[in-house]
C-alpha positions in Angstrom: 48.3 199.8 230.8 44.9 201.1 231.5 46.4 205.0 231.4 47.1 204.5 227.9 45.0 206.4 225.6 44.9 206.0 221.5 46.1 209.7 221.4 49.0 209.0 220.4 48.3 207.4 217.3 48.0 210.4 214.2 46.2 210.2 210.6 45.5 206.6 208.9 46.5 204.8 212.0 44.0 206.9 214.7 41.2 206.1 211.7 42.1 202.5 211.9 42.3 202.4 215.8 39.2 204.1 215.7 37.3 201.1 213.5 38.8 199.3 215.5 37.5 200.2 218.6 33.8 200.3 217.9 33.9 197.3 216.3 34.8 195.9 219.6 32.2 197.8 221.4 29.5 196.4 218.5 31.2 192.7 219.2 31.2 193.2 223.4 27.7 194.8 223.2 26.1 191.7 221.7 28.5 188.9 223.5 29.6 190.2 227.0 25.9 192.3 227.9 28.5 194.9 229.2 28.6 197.7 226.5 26.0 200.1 226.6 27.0 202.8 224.1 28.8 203.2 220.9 32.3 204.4 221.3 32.1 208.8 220.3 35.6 209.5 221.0 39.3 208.0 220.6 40.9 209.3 223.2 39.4 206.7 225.6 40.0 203.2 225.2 36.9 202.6 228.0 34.1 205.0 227.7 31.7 205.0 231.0 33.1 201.6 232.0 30.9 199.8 229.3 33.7 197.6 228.2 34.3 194.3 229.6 37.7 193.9 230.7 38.7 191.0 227.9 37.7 193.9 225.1 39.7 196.8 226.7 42.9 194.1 227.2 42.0 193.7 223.1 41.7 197.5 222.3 45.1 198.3 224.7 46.8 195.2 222.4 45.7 196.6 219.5 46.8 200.1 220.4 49.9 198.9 220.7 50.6 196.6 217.7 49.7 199.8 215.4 52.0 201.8 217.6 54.6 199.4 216.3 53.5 198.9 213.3 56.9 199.0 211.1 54.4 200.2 207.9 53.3 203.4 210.3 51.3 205.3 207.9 51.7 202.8 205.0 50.3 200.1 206.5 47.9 197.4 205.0 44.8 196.2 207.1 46.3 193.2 209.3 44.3 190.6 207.1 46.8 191.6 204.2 49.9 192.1 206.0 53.0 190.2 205.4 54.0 190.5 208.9 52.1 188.9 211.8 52.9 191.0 214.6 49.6 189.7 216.7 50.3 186.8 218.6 48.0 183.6 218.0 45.0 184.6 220.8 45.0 187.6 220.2 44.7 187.1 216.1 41.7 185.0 217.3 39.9 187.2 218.7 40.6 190.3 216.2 39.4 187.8 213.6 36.1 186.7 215.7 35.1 190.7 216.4 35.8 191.5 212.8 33.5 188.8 211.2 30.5 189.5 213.7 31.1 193.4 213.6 32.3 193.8 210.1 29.0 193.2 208.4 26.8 195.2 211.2 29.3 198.3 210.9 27.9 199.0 207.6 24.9 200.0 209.6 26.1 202.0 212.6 29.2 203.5 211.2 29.2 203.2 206.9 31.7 205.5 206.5 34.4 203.4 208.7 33.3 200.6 207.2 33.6 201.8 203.4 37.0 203.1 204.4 38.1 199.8 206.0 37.1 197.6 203.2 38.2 200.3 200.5 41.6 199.6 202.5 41.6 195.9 201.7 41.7 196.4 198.1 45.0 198.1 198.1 48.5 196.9 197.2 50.2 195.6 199.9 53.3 198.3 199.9 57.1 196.8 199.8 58.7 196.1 203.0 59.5 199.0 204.9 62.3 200.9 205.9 63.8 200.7 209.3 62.2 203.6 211.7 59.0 204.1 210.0 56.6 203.1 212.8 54.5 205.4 214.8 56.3 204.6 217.5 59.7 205.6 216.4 58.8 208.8 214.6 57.0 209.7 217.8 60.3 209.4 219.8 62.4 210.8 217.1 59.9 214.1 217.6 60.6 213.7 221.2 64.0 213.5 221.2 64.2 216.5 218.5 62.4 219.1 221.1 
């Protein structure tokens, strides 16, 4: 799964991937002594090899789970979402890099961060309709050429 690059997430959901991402670089810098840089770009979930494996097996996870995401664009931030799509390590972990990174984002990236936590304070939207994940849409565009 190492091929798979966050490209293929568009709009709210490449922002969130993005926040994501350098969260986990923040987190693996400080923990793991691997990570050397701050994440510049999306389009590489590994950027100079400075991620330890465990945090790129995280970031291809995560890729994937908002891929899925049956909100797509709608979607809440994971802490306010009805539907736990993340299984139990996994949740762990997300939940560890956000409380160490969270606070320390503010400082690297402010604008991510303000974005992310003006994101918590929004309604949770009703359950959605069948087909409106990334994932789907993507194929459906696919499928339409």
């Amino acid at each position: 799964m190492h091929s798979v690059l966050p490209n293929i997430l568009a709009g709210s959901l490449r922002s969130e991937f993005k926040t994501v991402q350098l969260m986990t670089n923040i987190y693996c810098k400080a923990h793991h002594k691997i990570a050397q840089h701050a994440v510049s770009s999306p389009d590489t979930l590994k950027p100079n090899g400075k991620l330890c494996e465990q945090c790129v097996d995280f970031l291809e996870y995560a890729l994937l789970r908002l891929d899925r995401c049956p909100y797509g664009e709608n979607k809440p931030t994971c802490r306010q979402c009805p539907i736990h799509c993340y299984k139990p390590e996994y949740k762990a972990m997300s939940q560890t890099i956000m409380r160490y990174a969270g606070p320390r984002m503010l400082f690297t990236h402010p604008i991510l961060a303000i974005k992310h936590l003006l994101a918590e304070r929004r309604p949770v939207p009703m359950k959605p309709t069948a087909g409106a994940s990334n994932r789907h849409k993507r194929k459906q565009r696919i499928n339409n050429k």
